[in-house]
C-alpha positions as CSV (number, residue, x, y, z in Angstrom):
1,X,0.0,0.0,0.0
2,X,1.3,3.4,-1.1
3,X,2.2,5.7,2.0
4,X,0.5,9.3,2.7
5,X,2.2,12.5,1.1
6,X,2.3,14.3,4.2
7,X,2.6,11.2,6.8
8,X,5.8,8.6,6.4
9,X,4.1,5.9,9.0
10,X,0.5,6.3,7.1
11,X,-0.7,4.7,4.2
12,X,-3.8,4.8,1.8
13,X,-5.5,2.9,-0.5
14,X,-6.8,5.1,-3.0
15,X,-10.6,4.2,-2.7
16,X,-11.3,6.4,0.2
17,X,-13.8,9.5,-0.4
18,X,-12.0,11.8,1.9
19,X,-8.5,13.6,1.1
20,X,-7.1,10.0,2.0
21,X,-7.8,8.9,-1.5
22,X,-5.5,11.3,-2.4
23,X,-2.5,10.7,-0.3
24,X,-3.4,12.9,2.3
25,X,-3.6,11.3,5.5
26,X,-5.7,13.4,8.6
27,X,-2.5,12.8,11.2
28,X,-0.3,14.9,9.1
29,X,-2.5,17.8,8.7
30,X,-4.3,20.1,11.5
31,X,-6.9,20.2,13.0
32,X,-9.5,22.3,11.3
33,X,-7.6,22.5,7.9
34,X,-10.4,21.7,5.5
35,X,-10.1,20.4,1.8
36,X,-11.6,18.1,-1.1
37,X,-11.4,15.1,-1.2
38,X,-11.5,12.5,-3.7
39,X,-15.7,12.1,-3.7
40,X,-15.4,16.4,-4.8
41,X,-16.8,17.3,-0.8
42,X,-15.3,19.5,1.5
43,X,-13.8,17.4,4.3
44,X,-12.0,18.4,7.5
45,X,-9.6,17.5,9.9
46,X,-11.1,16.5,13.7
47,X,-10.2,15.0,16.8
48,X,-11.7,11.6,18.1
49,X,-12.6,11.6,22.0
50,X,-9.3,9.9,22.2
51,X,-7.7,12.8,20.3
52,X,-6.7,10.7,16.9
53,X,-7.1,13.1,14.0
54,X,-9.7,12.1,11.4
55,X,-11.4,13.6,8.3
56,X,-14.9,14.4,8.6
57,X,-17.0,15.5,5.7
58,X,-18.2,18.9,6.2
59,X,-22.2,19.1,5.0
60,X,-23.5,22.4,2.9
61,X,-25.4,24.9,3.9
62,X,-28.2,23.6,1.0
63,X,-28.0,20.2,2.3
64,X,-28.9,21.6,5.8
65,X,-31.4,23.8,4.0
66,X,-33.2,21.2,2.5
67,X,-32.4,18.5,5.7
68,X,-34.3,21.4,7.8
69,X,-37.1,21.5,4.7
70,X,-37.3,17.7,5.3
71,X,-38.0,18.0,8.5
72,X,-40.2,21.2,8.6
73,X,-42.0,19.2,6.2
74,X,-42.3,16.6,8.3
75,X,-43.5,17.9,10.8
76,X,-46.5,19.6,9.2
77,X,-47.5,16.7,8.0
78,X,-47.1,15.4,11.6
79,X,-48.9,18.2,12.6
80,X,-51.8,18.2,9.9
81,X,-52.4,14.0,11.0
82,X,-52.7,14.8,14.4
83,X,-55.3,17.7,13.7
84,X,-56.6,15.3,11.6
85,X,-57.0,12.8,14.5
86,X,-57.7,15.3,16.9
87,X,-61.0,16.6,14.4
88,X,-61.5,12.7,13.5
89,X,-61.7,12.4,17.5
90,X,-63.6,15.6,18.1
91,X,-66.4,15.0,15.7
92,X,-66.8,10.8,17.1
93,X,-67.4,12.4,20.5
94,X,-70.0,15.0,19.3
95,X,-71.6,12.1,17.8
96,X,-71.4,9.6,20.8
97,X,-72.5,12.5,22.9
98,X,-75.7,13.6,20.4
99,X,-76.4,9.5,20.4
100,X,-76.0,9.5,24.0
101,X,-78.4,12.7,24.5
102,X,-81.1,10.8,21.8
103,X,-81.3,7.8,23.8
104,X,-81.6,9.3,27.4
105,X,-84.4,11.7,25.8
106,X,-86.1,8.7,24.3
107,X,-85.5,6.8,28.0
108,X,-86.6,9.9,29.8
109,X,-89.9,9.9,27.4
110,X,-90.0,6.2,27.9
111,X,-90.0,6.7,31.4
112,X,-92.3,9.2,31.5
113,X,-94.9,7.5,29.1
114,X,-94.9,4.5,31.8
115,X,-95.2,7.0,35.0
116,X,-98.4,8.7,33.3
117,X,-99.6,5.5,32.1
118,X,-99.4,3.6,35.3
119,X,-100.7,6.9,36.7
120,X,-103.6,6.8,34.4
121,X,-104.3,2.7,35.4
122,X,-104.4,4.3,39.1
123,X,-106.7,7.0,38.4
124,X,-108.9,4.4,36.6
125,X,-108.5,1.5,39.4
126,X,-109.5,4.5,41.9
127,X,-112.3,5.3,39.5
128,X,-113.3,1.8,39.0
129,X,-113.4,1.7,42.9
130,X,-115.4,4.5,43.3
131,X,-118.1,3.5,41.2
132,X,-117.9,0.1,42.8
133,X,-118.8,1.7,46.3
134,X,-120.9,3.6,45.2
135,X,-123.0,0.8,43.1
136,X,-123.0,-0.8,46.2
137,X,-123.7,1.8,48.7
138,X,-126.8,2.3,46.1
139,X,-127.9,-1.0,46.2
140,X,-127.3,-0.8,50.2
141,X,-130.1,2.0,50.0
142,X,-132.0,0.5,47.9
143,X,-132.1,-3.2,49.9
144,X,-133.1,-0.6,52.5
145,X,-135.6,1.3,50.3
146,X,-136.8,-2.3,49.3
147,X,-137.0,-3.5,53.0
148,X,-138.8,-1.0,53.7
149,X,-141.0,-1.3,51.3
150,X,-141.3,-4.7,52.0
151,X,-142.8,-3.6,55.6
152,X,-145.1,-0.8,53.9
153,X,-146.4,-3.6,51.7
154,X,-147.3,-6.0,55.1
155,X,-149.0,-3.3,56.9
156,X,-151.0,-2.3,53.8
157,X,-152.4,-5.7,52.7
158,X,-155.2,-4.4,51.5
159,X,-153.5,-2.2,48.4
160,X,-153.4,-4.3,45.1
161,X,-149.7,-4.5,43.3
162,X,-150.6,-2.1,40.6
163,X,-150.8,0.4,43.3
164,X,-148.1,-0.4,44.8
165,X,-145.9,-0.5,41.4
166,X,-147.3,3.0,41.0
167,X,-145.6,3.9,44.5
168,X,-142.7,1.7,43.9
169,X,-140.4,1.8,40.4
170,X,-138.1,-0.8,41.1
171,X,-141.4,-3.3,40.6
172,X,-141.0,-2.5,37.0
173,X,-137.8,-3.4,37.1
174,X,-138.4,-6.8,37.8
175,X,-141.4,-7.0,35.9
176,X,-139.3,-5.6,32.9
177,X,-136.6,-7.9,33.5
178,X,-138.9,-10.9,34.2
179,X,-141.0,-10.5,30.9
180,X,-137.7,-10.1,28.6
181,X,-136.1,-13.1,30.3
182,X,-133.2,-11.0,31.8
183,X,-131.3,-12.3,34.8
184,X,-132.6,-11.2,38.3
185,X,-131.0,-11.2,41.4
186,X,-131.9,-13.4,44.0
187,X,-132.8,-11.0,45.9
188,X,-135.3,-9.6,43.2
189,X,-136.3,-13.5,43.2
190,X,-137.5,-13.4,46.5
191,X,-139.6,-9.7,45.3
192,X,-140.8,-11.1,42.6
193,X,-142.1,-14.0,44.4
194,X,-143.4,-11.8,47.0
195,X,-145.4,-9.8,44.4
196,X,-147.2,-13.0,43.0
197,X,-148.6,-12.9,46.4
198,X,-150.5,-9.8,46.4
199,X,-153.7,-8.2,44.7
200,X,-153.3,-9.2,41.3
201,X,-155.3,-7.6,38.5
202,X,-157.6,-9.2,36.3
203,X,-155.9,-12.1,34.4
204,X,-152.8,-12.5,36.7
205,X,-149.0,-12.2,36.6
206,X,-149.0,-13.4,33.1
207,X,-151.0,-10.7,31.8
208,X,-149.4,-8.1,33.6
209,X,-146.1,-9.7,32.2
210,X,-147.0,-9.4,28.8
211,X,-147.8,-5.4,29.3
212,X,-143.8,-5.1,30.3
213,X,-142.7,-7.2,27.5
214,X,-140.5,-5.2,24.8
């Protein structure tokens, strides 16, 4: 191997890009002496940590130009992905939070349809009561009413039924009833039975029957 122009103990093999190629070896020059070398770059002299000399290429000012482009460039796009992601994100939770707003207004309606209708099967259980009582507290009165009738109809033994449907509607009734085959009572049994007992006008029950028939 040829030795260095400017460094007996150094050699060179002729291949190398840096002013070695040429003959020039980095431990016979100084340090910061700066020259071409066999590639065409700018190369200069620099000292290791353990303070050997060695050439180190020297990079232009458009090379760190468009290095510092690169990664300007770079970073933008960096940039624009993460807005990207950020907007991607953003617009995902708008969504999820619009879904999440639909469904508890639908839930909330939901909940509020069942309230008013279970408050609605309240009122009508209440009403239904109501009218239950008061079907019965009018039947109450009028078992009384009937009772009492009953006793007026004792003590007067001598007035015939017709005059005592006249005094008392709920004879109809059960005539009514009676001559269109409706269901009676048991209790309206027993008044019906207890009518076939009194005054009857000319040609009986089954004539008067006939005058309530529809």
């Amino acid at each position: 191997m040829p030795k260095c122009q400017n460094f007996d103990t150094g050699t060179y093999k002729g291949i190398e890009p840096s002013p070695k190629g040429l003959g020039l070896c980095a431990r016979g020059e100084n340090i910061g002496h700066r020259i071409k070398g066999l590639d065409g770059n700018i190369w200069e002299v620099k000292a290791t940590k353990t303070g050997t000399k060695r050439w180190v290429k020297i990079t232009s000012d458009k090379s760190k130009k468009k290095s510092a482009k690169k990664k300007s460039a770079k970073k933008k796009s960096a940039k624009k992905k993460s807005a990207k992601k950020k907007s991607a994100k953003k617009k995902s939770a708008k969504k999820k939070s619009v879904k999440n707003k639909s469904t508890k207004k639908k839930s909330a309606k939901k909940k509020s349809a069942k309230k008013k209708s279970a408050k609605n099967k309240s009122a009508k259980k209440k009403s239904a009561k109501n009218k239950s009582d008061k079907k019965k507290s009018a039947k109450k009165k009028s078992v009384k009413k009937k009772s009492v009738k009953k006793k007026s109809v004792k003590k007067n033994k001598k007035s015939t039924l017709l005059q005592q449907i006249k005094s008392n509607p709920w004879m109809k009734d059960i005539l009514k009833k009676k001559a269109n085959n409706e269901k009676i009572s048991d209790y309206d049994k027993d008044l019906f039975n207890m009518m076939q007992n009194q005054p009857l006008p000319p040609g009986g029950m089954t004539k008067l029957l006939k005058k309530y028939k529809k």
